[in-house]
N, C-alpha and C positions, 0 to 999 in steps of 0.2 A: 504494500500500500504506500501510496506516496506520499511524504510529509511533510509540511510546514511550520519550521521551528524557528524562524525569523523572523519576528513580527515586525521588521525593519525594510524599508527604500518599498520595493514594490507590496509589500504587504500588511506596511506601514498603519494599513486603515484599520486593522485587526489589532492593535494595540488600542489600552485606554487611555495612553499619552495623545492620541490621534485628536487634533484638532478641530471639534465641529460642535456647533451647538445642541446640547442636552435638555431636556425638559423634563426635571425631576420632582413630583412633588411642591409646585408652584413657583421654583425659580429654573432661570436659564442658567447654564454654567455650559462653560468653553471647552472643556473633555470631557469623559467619560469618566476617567481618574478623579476630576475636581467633584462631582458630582457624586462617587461611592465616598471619597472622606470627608464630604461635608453633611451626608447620610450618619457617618458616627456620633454626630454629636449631641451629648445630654440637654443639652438644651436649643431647640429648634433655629432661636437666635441668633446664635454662634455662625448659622449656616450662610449667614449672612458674609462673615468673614471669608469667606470660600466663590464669594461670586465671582469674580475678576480675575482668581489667584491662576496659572497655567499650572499644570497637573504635577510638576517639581516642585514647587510653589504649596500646594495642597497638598501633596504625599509627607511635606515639613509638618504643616500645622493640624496634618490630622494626627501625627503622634504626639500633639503637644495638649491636643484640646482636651475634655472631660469627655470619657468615652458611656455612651448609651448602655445600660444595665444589660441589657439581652441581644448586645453586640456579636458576638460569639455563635448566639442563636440563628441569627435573619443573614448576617451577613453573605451568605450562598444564594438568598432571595433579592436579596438586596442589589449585588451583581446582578443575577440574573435581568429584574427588572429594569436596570441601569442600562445595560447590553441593549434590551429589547428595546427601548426608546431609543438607542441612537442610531440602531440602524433601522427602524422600521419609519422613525420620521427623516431619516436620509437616503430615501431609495436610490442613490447612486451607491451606497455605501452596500446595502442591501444585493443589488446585482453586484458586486466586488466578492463579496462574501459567498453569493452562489458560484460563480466564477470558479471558486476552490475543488469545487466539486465534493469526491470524496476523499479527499487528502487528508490526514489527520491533522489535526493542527494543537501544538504541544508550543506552549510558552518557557521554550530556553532559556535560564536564565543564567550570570553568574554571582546572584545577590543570594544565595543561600533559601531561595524561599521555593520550599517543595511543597505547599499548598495549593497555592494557586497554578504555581508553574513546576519544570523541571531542571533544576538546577545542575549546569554539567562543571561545575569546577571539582580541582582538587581534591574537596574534600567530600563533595558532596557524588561525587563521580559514582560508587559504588550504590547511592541511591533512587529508589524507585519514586519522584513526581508524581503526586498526586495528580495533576494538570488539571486542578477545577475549571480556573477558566477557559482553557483550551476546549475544557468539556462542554461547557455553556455555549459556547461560541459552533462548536459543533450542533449543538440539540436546537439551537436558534436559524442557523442552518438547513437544517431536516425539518424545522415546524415551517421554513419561509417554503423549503423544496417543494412540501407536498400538499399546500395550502394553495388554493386559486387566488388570484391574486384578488379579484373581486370579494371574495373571502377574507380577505387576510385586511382589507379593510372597510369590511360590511359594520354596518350600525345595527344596531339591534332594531327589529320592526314596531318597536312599544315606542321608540322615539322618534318623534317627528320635525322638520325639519323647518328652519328658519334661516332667511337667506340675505346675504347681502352682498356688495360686488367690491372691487376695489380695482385700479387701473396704477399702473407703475411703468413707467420709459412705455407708454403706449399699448404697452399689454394686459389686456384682460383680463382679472381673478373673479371667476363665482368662490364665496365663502359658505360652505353648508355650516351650520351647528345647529345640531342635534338639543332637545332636552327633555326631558323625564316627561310623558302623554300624563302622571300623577299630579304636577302641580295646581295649585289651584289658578284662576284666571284672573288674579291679583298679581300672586305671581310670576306669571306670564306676560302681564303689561308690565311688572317692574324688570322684566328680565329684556326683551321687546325692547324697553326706555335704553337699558344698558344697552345691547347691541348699537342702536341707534349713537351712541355718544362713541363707541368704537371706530362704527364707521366713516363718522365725521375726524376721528380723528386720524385712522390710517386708509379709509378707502378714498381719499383723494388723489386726484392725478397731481403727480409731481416728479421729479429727477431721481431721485435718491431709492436705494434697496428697497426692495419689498422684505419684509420681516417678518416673514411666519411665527418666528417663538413671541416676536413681541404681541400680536398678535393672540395667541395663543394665552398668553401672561395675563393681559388684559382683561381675556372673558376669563380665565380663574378667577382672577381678584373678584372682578364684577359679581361669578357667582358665588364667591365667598362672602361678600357683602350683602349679598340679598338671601344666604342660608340654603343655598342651592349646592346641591353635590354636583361638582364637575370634574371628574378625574377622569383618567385614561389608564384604567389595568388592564383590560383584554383591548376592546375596541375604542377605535378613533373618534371621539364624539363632534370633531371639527377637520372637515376637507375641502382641500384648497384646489380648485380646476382652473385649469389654465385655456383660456378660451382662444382658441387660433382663430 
């Protein structure tokens, strides 16, 4: 079987030092790395310290901060879910990773750490790698493989759809968001209002990026203000089409 044990230059993207925006839990963060150790910490707040840091930067002060009681516990779910948002909201990242095929892919390392990865130095040479991440990264692989892609980001049918546009260097965005068919119809005009103050704030034509996570950030906050659950564990509640 053929393997990949470089998470470096061409397969670069397969690391969590890898550079690309994360949507963890209500903030953006710039790796995937920055984004599991700002996950450790005991107090939510903290996490804050963690926005901006680049994933060397974060790998410092997640050993410095106060670490979460049942660390130990989640931390394998934690990855897991971290993994899943960066590449399922970066499908360029997504095809790269099918790309591998069925290559195994093991995180060599020569930092001593046989949990995550497979450590080939000196001392550790004669040891067996756990390769948790490698494993995830695998199994995230196999769930993107054999999932249609319409599938892989279908909404659930309880939730129905509220829409708005947005235009960037002349192109086109429909914005779907999705929200719970349970709310009451108070809630729905206060959620409605929100949308509306989004769009005026990012669906305007102008020069500059379109920003999906800001984007995304916004309608968190908004539905944490009005007491609305808006997260993303399994499916997409917000999809961005690009109108040629």
């Amino acid at each position: 079987m053929k393997k990949i044990n470089n998470f470096r230059e061409q397969h670069a993207f397969l690391s969590n030092f890898y550079k690309c925006d994360v949507f963890y839990e209500g903030m953006i963060y710039p790796s995937a790395e920055t984004a599991f150790q700002a996950a450790k910490c005991a107090d939510i707040k903290d996490r804050l310290r963690f926005e901006f840091s680049n994933p060397s930067e974060a790998k410092t002060l997640g050993r410095r901060i106060k670490l979460r009681a049942d660390w130990e516990i989640v931390k394998v779910d934690v990855m897991r879910e971290i993994i899943k948002e960066k590449f399922i909201n970066n499908p360029e990242l997504s095809v790269s990773l099918q790309q591998t095929g069925q290559a195994e892919l093991i995180e060599e390392n020569l930092w001593h750490d046989n949990f995550w990865g497979d450590c080939v130095c000196q001392l550790c040479k004669n040891i067996n790698g756990r390769n948790i991440f490698g494993k995830l990264l695998m199994e995230l692989r196999e769930q993107i493989n054999y999932t249609k892609k319409e599938e892989l980001f279908m909404v659930d049918k309880r939730y129905y759809n509220i829409l708005f546009s947005a235009s960037v260097n002349s192109e086109e965005f429909e914005i779907h968001v999705y929200v719970p068919a349970g709310l009451t119809q108070i809630q729905v005009n206060d959620w409605k209002n929100e949308l509306k103050k989004i769009e005026n704030k990012y669906g305007e034509k102008h020069n500059g990026d379109f920003y999906y996570f800001e984007i995304e950030k916004a309608l968190f906050l908004s539905a944490q203000k009005l007491n609305i659950k808006y997260t993303k564990p399994k499916i997409d509640y917000t999809v961005f089409i690009k109108i040629n």
